[in-house]
N, C-alpha and C positions, 0 to 999 in steps of 0.2 A: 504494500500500500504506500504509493507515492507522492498523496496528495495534504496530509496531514503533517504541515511543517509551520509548526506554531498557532495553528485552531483548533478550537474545539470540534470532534465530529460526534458528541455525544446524539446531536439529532440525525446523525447518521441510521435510523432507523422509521421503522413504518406507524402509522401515530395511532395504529390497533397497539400496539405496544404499551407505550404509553398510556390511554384509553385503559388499556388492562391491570397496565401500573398502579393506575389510580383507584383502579376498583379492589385490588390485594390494599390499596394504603386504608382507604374507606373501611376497609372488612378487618383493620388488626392484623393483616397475616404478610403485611408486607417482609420481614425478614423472616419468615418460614421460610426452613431451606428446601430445597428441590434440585433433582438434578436431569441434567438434559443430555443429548448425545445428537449430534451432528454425523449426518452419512449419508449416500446417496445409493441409491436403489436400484442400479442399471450399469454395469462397465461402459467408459465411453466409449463410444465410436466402432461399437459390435464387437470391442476388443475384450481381453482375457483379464485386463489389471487397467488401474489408474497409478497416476505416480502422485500422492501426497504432496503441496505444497501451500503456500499462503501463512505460512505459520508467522513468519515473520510480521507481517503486516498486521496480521491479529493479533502480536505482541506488544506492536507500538499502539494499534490502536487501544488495547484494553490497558494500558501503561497509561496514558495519555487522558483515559476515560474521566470525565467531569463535565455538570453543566454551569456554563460561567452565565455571570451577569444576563449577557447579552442573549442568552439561548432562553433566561426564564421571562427575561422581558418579550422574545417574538412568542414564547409560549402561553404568557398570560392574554394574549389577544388574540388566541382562538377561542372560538366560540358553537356552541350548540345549536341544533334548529328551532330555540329558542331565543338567540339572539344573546342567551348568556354564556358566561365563559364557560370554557370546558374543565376546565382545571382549576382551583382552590387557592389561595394564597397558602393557605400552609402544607399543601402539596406541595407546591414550587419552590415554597420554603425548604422542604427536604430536600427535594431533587437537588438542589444547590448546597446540601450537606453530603450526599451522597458522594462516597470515593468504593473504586473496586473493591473485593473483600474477598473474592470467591476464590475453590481454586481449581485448575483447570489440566487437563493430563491431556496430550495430544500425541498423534504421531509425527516423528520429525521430520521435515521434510526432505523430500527424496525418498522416503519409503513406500514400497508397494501399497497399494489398497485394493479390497474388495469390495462388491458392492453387500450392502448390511450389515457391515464392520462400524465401530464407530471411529472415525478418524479424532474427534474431541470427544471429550465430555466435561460438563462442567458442572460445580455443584456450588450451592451459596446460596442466600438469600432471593426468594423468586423473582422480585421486582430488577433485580441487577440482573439474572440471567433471562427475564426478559425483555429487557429491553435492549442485549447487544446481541441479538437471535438474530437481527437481519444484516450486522455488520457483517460478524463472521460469516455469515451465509455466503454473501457477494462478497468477502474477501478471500473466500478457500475454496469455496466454485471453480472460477474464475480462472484461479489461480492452478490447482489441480486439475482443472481441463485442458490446461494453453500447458503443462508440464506435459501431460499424458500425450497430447498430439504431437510433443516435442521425440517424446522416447519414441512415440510408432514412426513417425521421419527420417530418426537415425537408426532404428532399425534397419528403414529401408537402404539407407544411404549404405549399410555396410561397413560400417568403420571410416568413411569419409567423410569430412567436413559437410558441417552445415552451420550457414550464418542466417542467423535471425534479420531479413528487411520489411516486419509488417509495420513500424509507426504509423508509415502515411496510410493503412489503410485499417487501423485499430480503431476502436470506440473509443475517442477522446484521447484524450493528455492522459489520463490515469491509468487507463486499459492499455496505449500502450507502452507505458513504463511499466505495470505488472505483467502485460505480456511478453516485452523481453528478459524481465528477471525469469517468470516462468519458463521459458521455453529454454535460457538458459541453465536452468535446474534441472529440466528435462533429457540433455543432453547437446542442444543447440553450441556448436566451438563459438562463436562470439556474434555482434551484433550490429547493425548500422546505429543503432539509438544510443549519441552519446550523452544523453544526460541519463542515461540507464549504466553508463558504463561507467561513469563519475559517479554514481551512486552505489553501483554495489557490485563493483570491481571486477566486470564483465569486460573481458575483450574487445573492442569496437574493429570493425570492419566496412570500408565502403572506396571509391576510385572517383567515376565520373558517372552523370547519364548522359539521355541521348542530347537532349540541350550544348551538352559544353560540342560534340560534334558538329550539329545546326550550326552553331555561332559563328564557327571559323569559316575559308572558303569552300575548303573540301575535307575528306576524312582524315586523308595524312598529313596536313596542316595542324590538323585538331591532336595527333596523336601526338609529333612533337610537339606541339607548345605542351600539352601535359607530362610529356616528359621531359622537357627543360626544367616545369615548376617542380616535378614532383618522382624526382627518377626513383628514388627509391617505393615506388608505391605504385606502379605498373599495371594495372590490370586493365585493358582496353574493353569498351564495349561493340561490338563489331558488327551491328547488325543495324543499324540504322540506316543502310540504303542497303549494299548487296553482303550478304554475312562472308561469304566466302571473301568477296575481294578487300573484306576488311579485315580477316585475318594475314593476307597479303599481307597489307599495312601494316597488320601489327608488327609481322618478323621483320619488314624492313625498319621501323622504327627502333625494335628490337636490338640489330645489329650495332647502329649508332650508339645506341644505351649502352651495351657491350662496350664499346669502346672507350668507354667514358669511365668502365669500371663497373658500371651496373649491370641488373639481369632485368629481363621482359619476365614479371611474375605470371602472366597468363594471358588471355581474354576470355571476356564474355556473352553468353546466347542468352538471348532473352527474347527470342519469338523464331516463329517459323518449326519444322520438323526438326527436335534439339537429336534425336538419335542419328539421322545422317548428316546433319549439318556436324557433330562434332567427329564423327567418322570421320568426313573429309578436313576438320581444321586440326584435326591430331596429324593426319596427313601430312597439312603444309607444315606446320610446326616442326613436327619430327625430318622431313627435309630441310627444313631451313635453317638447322641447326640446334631448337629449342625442344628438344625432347621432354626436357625437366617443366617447360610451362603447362602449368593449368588452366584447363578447362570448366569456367563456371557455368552453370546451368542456372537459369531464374527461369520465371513467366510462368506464374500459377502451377506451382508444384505442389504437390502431399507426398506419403507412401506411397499409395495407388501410380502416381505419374511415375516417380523415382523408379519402383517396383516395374511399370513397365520401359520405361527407358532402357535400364538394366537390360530386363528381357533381347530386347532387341541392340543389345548390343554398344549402346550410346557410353561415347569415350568422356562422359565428364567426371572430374572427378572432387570437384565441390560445387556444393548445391546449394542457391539459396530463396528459402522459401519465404515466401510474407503473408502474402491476405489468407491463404487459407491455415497457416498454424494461428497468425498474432487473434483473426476473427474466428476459429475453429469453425470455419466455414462448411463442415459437412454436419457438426451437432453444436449449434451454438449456447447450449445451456447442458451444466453439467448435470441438473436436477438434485442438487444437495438436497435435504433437510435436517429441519434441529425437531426434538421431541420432546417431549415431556416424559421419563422414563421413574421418575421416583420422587415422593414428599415427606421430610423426613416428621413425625408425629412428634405427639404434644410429650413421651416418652424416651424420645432422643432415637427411637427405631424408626430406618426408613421401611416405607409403605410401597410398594411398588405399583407402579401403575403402566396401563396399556390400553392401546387406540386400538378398535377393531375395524377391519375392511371385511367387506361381503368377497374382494379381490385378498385372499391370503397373504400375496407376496408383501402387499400393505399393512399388516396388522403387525404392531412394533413389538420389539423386545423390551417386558422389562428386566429393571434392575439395576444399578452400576456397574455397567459395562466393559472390559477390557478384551484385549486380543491376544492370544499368545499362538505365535508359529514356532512350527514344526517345521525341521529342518534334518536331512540324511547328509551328512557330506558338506557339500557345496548346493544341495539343492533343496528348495522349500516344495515339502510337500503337501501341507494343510495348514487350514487356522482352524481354532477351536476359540469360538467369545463364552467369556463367562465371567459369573458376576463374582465380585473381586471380595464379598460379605459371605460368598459361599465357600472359595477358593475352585479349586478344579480337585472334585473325586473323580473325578472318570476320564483321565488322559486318552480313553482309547477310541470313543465314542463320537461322530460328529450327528446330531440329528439336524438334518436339511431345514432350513429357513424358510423355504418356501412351501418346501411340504411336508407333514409333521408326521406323514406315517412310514418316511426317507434317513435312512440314516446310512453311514458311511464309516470303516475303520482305518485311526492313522495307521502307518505303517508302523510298525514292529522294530527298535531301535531309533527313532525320529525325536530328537531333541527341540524341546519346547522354551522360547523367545517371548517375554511380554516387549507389545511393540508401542503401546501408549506409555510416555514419560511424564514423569511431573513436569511441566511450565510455570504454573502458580501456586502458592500455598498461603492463604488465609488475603490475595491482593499482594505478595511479594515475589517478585520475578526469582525461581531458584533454578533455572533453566539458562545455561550457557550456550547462549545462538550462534550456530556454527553459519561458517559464510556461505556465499553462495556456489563458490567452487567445493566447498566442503557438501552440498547437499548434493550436487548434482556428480561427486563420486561417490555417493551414497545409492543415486538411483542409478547410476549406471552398475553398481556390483548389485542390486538387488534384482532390477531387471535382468541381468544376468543369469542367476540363481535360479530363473524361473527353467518348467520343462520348457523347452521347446515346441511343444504342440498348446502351451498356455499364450507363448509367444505371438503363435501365428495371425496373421493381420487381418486374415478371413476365417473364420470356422474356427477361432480356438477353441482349445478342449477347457473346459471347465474347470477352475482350480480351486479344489474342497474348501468349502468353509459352511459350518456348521455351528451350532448351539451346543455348547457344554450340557449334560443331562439334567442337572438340576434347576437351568434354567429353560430349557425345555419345557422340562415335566409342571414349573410354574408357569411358564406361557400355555399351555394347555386348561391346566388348571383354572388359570383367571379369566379365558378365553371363556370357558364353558360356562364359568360362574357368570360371566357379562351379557351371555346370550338367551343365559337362563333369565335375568332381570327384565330382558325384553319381549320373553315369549308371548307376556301376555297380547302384545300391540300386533305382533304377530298373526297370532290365531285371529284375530278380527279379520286382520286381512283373507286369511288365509280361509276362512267364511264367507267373505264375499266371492273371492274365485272360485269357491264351489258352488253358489247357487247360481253364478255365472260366468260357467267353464268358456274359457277361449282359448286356440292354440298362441303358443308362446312366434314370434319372429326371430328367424336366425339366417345368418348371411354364412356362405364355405367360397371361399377362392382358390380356384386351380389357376398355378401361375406357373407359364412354359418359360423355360429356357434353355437359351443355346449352349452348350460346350464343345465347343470346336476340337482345342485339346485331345478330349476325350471323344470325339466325335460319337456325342449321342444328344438327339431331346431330352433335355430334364423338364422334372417337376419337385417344384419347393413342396414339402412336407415337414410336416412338426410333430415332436413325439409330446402326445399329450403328458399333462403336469397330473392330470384330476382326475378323480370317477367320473362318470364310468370310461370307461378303455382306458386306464390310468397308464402310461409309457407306452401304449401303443402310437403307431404313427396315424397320421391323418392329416385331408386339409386344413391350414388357417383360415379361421372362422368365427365367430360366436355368437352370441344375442347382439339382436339391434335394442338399443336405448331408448328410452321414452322419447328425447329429442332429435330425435335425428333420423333423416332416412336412410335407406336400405343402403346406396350408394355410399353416404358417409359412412357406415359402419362398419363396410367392404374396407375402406381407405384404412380406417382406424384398427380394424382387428388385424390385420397384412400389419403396419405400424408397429402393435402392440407385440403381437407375436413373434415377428422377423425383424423390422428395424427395418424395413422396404416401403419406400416411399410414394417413387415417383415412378412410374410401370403406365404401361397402356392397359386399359382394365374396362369391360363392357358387361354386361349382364347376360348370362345366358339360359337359367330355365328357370323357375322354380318346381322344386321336388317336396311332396304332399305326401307320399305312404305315410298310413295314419301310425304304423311302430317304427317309423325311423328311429327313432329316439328312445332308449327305456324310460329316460326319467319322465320326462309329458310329451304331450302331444305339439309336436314341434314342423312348423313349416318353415323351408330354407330356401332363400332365395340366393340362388349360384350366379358366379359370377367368371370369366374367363380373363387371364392377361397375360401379357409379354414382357421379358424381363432379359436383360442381361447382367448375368450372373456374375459378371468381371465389374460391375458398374454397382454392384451391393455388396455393402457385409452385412451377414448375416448377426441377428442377435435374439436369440430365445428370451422372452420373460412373459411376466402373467401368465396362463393357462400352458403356456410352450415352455418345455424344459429343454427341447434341443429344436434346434430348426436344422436342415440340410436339402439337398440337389439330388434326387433322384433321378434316373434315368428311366425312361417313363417302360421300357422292356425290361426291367427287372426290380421290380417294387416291393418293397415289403406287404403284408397284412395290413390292410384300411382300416379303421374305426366306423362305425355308423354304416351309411349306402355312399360312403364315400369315395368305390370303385367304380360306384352306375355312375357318378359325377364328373368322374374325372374320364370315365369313358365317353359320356356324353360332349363334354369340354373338347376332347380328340375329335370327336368326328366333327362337332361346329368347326375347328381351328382347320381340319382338313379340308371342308369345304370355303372357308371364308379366305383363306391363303389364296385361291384360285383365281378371286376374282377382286381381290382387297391388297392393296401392299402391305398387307399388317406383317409378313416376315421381318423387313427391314426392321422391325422395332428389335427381332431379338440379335440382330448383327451390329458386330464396332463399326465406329462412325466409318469408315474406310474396310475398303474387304477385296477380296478378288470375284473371280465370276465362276470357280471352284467352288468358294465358299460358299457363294449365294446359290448354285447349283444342288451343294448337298445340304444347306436349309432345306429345301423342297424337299430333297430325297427323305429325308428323316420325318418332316411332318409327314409326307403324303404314305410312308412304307414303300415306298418300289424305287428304283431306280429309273433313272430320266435318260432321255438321250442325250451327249453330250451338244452333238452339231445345234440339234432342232431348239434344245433351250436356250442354248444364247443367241442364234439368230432370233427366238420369238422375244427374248428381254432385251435385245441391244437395239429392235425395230421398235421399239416403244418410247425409244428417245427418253428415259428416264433416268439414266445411270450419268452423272460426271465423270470420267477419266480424269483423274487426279494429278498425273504427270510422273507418278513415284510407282516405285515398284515394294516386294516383297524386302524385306530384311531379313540377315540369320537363318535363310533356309538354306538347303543343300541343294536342292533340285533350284530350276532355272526359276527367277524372280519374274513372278507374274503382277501384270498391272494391277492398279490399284484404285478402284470405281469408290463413288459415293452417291447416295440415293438423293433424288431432284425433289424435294418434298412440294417447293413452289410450284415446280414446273409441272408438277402432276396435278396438284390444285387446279391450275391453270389452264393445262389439258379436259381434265373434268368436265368442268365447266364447259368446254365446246364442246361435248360429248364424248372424251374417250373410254372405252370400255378396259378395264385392266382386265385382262383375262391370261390365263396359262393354259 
């Protein structure tokens, strides 16, 4: 947190808070203590871990915590829809007494995180720990998101550099100065933003853009004068008219520097096809005598790009990404939350408490919370939470979070880590804050430690964490007692649905897609969480919601279940057998779409404990009539392919007339003729010829088409018939 240098950000918070504040001071119970726990419910980014960070900011800020003068003076001139004030004089009068007191256990940053771990918890007087409930929120969000998308980056990168350039395209001054600290913790080598790097001793990194080029008359004009001002700092950007002829440039520049005693550190790509363009500027380079120059990669990078760059071969070997780490452009919110998890009684014994969801995965844990991992080696293999009042009797045991009739054993010899440390005790900092090079070789050996299949950037496998028994067996416990208090409101209901039975609305999505790869049609599937078919597979699906239509609920279950967004999606039957369903009497409205599989990570939560890509000839066992649907889905998609360009949806933006060949093959089942199908697709005037060929294959590099979406619009409209 970068922006709290000499003010108060006690009104840093949401004015329910406060509102709430006031009604604990009203009721006497304002220093009852209570404790809370801060975590979030979902790995980012479909991935296996998040990397813990923000600590630091929530140190200064709860350091710092006080309301001065001036915050009770704009606070006494809120007012009610009565026109009177909201607040009290001798409220304000506290607030303006009030100093931190609580104390707070976190994990440090750079450490792993799970989703329903608690990364803080804090305990202390309620009115104090509710009111800086939305600081830390958006300070370890934030911060633990722009980390975590840093570590999946330099996964990709492989051990190669990566320099943090999102300032100019971060939320504000504050986002991004916490986004380059984050992403530096994350594993990011250094940054353009240097009041990030005067702040907290981050590397800074940056040359010229395309401006200082423009200005002069021509390119190699531009590359001496910057090497006259600046010979030890060399790195040209080369693509602002012809990329090639501007690594030309570079090595002639280059040479002269040489002579002077200097090296040409590299150039840089920042648009165009970066896989062959740095092919051929390794090329000139490596002839021209600069073998040792680097190659920078920019222009809207992630893992995903990095990951396929690599693939195909692309010579860069430092990478620097901005808008999509500093704005975590593919999940922009990490989804923390803070809870209410315990109030300690008028006896000095805490009370545990717990929030119930009709959705399980929501229904919290009580207790005071801690985390201890297990570790074999060099490698973590489980966490186990448990409440720190009980201690841990059952090291062996993990029972599933999300489903409580799931459990799991650590491994046999696996030593156990508490990973939450003290930060505060009673309001005094007893927490030695290690720098930011200190966190971020923290997460890089922790990220380490991980298996390898928790690694993986699509489809990781799941890495155990579970509930200690004893608090388990009292989340059960309080669960049952809480649901018991409400049966009675229940039963009413559940009287009126019987003297007026109606079936329940449910939505199932069959969603095709391609894997070239593997050359076969897939179809996403999820292995159910719940009864009935409890870990069987089946499609993504569930109840449609009181608010919402069939359509939205298609979106939002796909969402909820896989983490898949954006797909071409249309509705294709609804299916009425009156026993579809054991539990009632259920009609589902089916829906079909296209998806490429390289353009999603997959991520299972709510009702999906795994999501995966089936290949639609060899499927496991359905759940429900959920083989008539997906059989149904096949022969619409085989018919509507014939006369609709809906294939292109499952093909990368760019493809050969192979590939688009054996799409067909695989939807329709038979094999095509080669001659007849590309004269009837290339006389249809739809395909662009790209100018580029294949990359990285062995056999001969075939062209590279890309589908005319306008142009077929356009077509349409004066009557063309797409037919195969």
């Amino acid at each position: 947190m970068d922006s709290n240098q000499g003010h108060s950000l006690a009104l840093l918070t949401d004015l329910y808070q406060l509102t709430m504040a006031y009604g604990y001071w009203r009721s006497g119970m304002a220093e009852r203590q209570a404790a809370f726990h801060l975590f979030f419910r979902k790995n980012p980014f479909g991935g296996g871990y998040a990397i813990a960070c923000g600590l630091e900011g929530a140190i200064e800020y709860l350091q710092g915590w006080r309301f001065t003068e001036d915050d009770l003076r704009y606070l006494s001139g809120l007012t009610g829809n009565d026109g009177r004030p909201l607040f009290g004089d001798d409220f304000l009068a506290y607030l303006g007494d009030l100093r931190f007191t609580c104390d707070v256990d976190a994990m440090p940053e750079g450490s792993l995180a799970f989703a329903h771990e608690p990364m803080l918890r804090i305990s202390g007087p309620i009115v104090q720990c509710q009111i800086v409930e939305t600081a830390l929120l958006t300070i370890i969000n934030y911060s633990t998101l722009v980390a975590s998308k840093a570590a999946r980056v330099c996964q990709a990168a492989a051990g190669e550099p990566v320099l943090e350039f999102g300032l100019r395209r971060a939320q504000g001054v504050d986002g991004g100065l916490s986004a380059s600290r984050a992403a530096y913790v994350g594993g990011a080598a250094a940054t353009s933003n240097v009041l990030a790097g005067k702040r907290h001793d981050i590397p800074v990194k940056g040359t010229h853009a395309h401006s200082w080029v423009m200005f002069f008359e021509d390119e190699r004009l531009a590359f001496e004068r910057y090497a006259e001002a600046m010979p030890n700092n060399c790195i040209f950007l080369v693509d602002t008219y012809d990329t090639l002829a501007g690594v030309r440039h570079a090595v002639e520049v280059g040479r002269s520097l040489r002579e002077r005693g200097h090296e040409l550190v590299g150039v840089r790509l920042d648009s165009g096809d970066q896989a062959t363009l740095s092919i051929e500027a390794r090329r000139i380079l490596d002839e021209g005598g600069f073998p040792k120059a680097a190659i920078v990669g920019s222009s809207d990078l992630d893992e995903y790009e990095i990951t396929a760059l690599k693939g195909r071969s692309a010579t860069i070997s430092v990478w620097g990404v901005g808008t999509r780490l500093a704005t975590c452009y593919e999940q922009p919110a990490l989804g923390g939350v803070y809870k209410l998890a315990a109030v300690r009684g008028e006896d000095g014994a805490w009370d545990r408490r717990i929030k119930l969801s009709e959705d399980e995965i929501k229904t919290t844990n009580p207790g005071l919370l801690q985390v201890r991992r297990y570790s074999r080696g060099d490698r973590f293999v489980a966490d186990l939470v448990y409440d720190i009042e009980d201690g841990v009797k059952d090291e062996h045991t993990l029972f599933d979070i999300g489903d409580q009739t799931r459990s799991c054993e650590v491994e046999p010899g696996a030593v156990g880590e508490d990973v939450l440390v003290p930060i505060f005790r009673a309001g005094e900092l007893v927490y030695e804050l290690p720098s930011a090079s200190e966190a971020r070789a923290r997460a890089h050996d922790q990220v380490a430690r991980l298996d390898p299949g928790v690694r993986r950037l699509r489809g990781p496998r799941p890495y155990p964490v579970g509930l200690e028994r004893a608090v388990h067996e009292r989340k059960q416990r309080m669960s049952a007692e809480a649901r018991a208090r409400t049966k009675s409101a229940l039963d009413t209901a559940a009287e009126y649905r019987y003297r007026h039975p109606r079936p329940a609305l449910a939505v199932d999505c069959v969603v095709f897609g391609l894997d070239l790869d593997e050359d076969s049609l897939a179809v996403l599937l999820i292995r159910r969480r719940n009864e009935p078919f409890a870990h069987a597979w089946a499609l993504p699906g569930g109840f449609v919601h009181m608010d919402e239509t069939a359509d939205a609920a298609a979106r939002r279950e796909l969402h909820e279940e896989t983490g898949i967004d954006e797909l071409y999606l249309e509705q294709l039957y609804t299916f009425t057998t009156v026993d579809r369903d054991p539990r009632e009497r259920v009609v589902s409205v089916a829906y079909y779409g296209l998806a490429r599989p390289a353009s999603h990570s997959l991520q299972a939560a709510t009702d999906a404990e795994e999501a995966s890509w089936f290949d639609i000839g060899r499927l496991p066992p359905l759940a429900f009539d959920h083989q008539r649907i997906l059989d149904t889905a096949v022969e619409r998609l085989r018919g509507k392919v014939r006369y609709a360009p809906i294939g292109f949806e499952l093909l990368p933006a760019v493809f050969t007339l192979s590939q688009l060949q054996r799409l067909y093959e695989l939807v329709l089942g038979r094999e095509l003729d080669k001659r007849n199908f590309r004269k009837k697709i290339l006389a249809m005037a739809l395909l662009v010829d790209t100018g580029e060929r294949e990359q990285g294959v062995a056999h001969r590099a075939a062209r590279l088409y890309r589908f005319d979406r306008d142009k077929y619009e356009e077509l349409t409209r004066q009557g063309l018939s797409f037919a195969l």
